[in-house]
KEMARDO-662143 format. One record per atom (N, C-alpha, C, O): residue number from 1; residue in one letter; atom name; x, y, z. Coordinates in steps of 0.2 Angstrom, whole numbers, plus 5000, padded with zeros to 4 digits. Layout:
// residues N
[NUM, A, CA, [X, Y, Z]]
...
END
This chain:
// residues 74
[1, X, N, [6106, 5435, 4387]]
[1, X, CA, [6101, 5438, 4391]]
[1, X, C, [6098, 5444, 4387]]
[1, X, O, [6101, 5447, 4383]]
[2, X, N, [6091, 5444, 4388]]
[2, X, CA, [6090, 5450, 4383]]
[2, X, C, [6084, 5456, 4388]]
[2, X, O, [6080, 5455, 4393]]
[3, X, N, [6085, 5461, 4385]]
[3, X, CA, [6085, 5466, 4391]]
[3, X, C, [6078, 5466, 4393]]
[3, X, O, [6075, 5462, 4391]]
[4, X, N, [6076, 5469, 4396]]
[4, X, CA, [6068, 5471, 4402]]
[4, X, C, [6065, 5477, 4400]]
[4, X, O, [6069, 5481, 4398]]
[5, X, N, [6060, 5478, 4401]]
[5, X, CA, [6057, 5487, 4400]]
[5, X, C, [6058, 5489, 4404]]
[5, X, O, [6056, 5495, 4405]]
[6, X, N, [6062, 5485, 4409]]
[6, X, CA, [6065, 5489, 4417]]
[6, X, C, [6071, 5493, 4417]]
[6, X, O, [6073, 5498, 4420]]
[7, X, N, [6075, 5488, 4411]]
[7, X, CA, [6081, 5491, 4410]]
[7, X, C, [6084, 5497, 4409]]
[7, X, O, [6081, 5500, 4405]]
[8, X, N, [6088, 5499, 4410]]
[8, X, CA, [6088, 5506, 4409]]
[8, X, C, [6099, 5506, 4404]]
[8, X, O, [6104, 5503, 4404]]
[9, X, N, [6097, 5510, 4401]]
[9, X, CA, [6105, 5508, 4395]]
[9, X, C, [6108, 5513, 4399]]
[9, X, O, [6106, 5518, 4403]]
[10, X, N, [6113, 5509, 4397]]
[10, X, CA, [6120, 5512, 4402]]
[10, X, C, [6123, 5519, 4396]]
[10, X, O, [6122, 5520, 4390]]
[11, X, N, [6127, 5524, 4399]]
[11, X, CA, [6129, 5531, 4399]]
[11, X, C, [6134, 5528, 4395]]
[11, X, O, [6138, 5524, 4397]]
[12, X, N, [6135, 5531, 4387]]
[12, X, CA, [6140, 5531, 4386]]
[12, X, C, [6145, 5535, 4383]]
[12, X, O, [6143, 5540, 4380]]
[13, X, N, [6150, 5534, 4384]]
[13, X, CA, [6158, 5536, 4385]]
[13, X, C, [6155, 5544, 4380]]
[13, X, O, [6156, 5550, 4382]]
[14, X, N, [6153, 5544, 4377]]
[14, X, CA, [6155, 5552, 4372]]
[14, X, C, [6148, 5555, 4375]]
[14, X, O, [6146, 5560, 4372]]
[15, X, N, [6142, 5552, 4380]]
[15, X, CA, [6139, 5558, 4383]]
[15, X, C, [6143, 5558, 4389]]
[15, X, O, [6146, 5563, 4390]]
[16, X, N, [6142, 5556, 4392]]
[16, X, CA, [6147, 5558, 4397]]
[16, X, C, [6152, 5562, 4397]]
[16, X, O, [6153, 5565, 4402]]
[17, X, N, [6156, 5563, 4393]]
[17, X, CA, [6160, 5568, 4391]]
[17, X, C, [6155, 5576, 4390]]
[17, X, O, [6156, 5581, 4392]]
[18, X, N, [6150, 5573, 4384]]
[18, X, CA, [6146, 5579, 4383]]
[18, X, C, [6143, 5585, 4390]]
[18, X, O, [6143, 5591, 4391]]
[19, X, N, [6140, 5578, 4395]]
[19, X, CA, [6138, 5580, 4401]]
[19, X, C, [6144, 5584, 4406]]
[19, X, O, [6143, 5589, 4409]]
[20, X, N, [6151, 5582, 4405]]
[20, X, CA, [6156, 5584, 4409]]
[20, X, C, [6157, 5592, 4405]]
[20, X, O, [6158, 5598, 4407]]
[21, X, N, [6156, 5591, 4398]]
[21, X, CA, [6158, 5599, 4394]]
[21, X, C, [6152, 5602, 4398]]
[21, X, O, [6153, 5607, 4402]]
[22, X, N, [6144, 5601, 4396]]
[22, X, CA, [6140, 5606, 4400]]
[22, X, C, [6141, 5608, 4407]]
[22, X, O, [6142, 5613, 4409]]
[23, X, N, [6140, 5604, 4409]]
[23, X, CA, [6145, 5607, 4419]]
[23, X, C, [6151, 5612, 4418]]
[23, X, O, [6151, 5617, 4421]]
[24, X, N, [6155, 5611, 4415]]
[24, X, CA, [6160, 5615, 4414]]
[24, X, C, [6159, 5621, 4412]]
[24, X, O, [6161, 5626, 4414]]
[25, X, N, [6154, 5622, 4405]]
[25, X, CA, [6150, 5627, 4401]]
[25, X, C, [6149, 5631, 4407]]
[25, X, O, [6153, 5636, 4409]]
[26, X, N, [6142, 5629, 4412]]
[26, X, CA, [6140, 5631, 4416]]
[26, X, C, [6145, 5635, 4424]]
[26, X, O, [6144, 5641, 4427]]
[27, X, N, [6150, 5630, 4424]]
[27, X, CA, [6152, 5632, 4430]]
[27, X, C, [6157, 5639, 4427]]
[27, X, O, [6159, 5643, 4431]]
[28, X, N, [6160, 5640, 4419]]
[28, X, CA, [6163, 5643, 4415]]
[28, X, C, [6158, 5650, 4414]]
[28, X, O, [6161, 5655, 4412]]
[29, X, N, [6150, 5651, 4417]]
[29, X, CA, [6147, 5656, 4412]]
[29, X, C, [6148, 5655, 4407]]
[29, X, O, [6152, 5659, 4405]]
[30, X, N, [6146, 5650, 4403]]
[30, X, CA, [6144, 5648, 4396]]
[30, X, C, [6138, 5647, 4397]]
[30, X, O, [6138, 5645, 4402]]
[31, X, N, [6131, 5648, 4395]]
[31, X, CA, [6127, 5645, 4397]]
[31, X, C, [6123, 5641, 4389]]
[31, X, O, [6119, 5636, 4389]]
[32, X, N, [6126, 5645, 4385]]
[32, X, CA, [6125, 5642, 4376]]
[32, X, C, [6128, 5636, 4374]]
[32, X, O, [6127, 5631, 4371]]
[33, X, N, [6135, 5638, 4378]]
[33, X, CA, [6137, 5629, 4378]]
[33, X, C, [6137, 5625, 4380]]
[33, X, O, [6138, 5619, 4378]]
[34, X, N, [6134, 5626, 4388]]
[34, X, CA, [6131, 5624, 4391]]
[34, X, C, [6125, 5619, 4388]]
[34, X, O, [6126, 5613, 4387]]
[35, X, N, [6121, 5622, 4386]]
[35, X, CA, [6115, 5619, 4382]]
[35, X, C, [6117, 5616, 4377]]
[35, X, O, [6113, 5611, 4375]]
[36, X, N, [6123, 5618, 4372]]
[36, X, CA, [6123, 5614, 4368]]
[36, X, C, [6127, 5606, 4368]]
[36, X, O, [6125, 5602, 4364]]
[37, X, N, [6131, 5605, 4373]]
[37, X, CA, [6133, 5601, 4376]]
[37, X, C, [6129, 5595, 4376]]
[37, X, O, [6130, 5589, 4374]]
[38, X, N, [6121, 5598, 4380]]
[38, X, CA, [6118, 5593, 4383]]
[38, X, C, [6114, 5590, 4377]]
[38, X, O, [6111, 5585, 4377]]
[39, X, N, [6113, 5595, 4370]]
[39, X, CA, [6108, 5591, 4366]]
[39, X, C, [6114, 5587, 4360]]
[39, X, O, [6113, 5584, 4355]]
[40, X, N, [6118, 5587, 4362]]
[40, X, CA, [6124, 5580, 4359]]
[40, X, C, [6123, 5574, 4362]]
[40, X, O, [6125, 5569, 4359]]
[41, X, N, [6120, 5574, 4368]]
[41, X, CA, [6118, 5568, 4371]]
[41, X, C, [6114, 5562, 4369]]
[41, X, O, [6109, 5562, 4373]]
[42, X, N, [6114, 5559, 4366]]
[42, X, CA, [6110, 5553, 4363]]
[42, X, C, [6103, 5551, 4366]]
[42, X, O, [6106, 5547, 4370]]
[43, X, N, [6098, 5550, 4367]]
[43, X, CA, [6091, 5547, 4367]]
[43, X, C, [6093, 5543, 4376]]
[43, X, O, [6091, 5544, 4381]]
[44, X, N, [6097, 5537, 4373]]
[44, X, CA, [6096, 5531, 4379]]
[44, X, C, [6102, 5534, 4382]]
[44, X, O, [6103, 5529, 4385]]
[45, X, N, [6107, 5538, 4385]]
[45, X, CA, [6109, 5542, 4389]]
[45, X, C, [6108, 5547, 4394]]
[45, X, O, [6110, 5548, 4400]]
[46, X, N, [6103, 5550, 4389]]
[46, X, CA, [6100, 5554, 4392]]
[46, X, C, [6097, 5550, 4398]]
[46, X, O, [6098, 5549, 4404]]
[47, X, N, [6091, 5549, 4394]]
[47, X, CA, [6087, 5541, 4400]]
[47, X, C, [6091, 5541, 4407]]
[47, X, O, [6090, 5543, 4412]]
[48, X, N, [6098, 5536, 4404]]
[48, X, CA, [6101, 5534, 4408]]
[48, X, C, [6106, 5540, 4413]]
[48, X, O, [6109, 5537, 4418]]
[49, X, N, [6106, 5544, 4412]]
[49, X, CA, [6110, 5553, 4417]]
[49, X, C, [6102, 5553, 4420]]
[49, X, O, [6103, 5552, 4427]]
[50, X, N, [6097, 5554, 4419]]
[50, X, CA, [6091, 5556, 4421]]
[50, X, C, [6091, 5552, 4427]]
[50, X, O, [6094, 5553, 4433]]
[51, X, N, [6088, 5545, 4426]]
[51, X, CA, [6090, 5539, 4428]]
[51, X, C, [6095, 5538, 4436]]
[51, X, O, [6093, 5536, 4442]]
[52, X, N, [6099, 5538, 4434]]
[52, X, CA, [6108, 5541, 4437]]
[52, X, C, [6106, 5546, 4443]]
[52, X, O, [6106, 5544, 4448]]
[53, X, N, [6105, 5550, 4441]]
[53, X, CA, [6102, 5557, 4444]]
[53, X, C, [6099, 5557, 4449]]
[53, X, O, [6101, 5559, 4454]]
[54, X, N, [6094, 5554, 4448]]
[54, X, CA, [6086, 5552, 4451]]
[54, X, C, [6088, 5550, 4457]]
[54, X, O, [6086, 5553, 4463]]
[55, X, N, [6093, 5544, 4456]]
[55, X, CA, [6094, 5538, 4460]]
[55, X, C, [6098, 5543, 4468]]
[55, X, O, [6098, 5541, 4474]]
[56, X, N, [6102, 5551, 4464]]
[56, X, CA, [6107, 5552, 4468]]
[56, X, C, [6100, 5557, 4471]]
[56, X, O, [6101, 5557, 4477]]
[57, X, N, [6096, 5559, 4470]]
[57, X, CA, [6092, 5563, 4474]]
[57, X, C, [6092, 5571, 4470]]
[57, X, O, [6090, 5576, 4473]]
[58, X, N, [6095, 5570, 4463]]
[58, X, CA, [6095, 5576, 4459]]
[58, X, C, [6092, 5575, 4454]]
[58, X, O, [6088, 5571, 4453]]
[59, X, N, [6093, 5581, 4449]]
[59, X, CA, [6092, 5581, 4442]]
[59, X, C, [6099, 5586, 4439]]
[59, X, O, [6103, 5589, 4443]]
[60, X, N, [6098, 5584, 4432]]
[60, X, CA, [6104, 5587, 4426]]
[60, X, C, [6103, 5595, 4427]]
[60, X, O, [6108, 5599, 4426]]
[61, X, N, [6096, 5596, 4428]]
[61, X, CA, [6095, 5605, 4431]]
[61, X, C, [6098, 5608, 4438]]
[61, X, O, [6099, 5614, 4438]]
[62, X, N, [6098, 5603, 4443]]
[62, X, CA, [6103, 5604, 4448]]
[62, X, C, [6109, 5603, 4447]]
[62, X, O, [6113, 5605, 4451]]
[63, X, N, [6112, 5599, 4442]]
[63, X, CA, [6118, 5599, 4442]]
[63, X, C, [6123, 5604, 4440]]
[63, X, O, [6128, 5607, 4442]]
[64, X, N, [6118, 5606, 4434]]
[64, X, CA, [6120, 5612, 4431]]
[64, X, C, [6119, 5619, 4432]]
[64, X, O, [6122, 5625, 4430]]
[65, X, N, [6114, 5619, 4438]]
[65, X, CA, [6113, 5626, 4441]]
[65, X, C, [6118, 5623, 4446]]
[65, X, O, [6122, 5623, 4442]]
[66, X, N, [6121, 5621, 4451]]
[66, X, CA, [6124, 5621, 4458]]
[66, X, C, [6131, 5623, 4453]]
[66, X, O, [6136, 5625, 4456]]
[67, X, N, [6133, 5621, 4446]]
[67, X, CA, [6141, 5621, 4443]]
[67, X, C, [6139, 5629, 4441]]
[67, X, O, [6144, 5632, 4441]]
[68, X, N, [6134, 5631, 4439]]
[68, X, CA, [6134, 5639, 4439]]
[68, X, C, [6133, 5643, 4446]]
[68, X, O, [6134, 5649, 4446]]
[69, X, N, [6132, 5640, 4449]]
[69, X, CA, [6133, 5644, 4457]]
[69, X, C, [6140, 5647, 4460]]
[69, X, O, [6141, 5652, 4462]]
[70, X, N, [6143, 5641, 4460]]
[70, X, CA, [6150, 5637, 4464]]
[70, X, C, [6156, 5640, 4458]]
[70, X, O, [6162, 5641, 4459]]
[71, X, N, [6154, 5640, 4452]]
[71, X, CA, [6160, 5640, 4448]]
[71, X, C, [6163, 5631, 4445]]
[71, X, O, [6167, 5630, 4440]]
[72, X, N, [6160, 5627, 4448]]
[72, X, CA, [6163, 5621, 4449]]
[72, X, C, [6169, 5618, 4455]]
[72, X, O, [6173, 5613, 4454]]
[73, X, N, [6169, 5622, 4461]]
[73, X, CA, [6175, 5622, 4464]]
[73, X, C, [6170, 5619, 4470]]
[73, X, O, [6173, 5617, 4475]]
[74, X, N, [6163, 5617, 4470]]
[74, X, CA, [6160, 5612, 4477]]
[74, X, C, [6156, 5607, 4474]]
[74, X, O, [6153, 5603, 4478]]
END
């Protein structure tokens, strides 16, 4: 099977981690590792978190401003 311009790549395993450490940064008042975090994220991940996101009715900037609000405890 060969992929679609529709397609969208799947998230993989070391950005998602990367994604989980920036949430934490943020929820932490980090806000430098925070961002560093997220530019370890590889091109077709990002895409696909964006993507992900979208579908939830968010973005990767609400995710990380509501984990800087909350502390990460909501």
């Amino acid at each position: 099977m060969t992929p679609t311009a529709t397609a969208t790549a799947g998230i993989r395993p070391l950005a998602a981690a990367h994604l989980r450490d920036a949430l934490t940064a943020a929820a932490t008042g980090d806000p430098a590792a925070s961002l560093a975090a997220l530019m370890n994220i590889d091109p077709d991940s990002w895409q696909a978190i964006q993507h992900r996101t979208a579908q939830l009715g968010t973005s990767v900037l609400d995710l990380i401003a509501h984990a800087a609000r909350t502390g990460g405890t909501r």
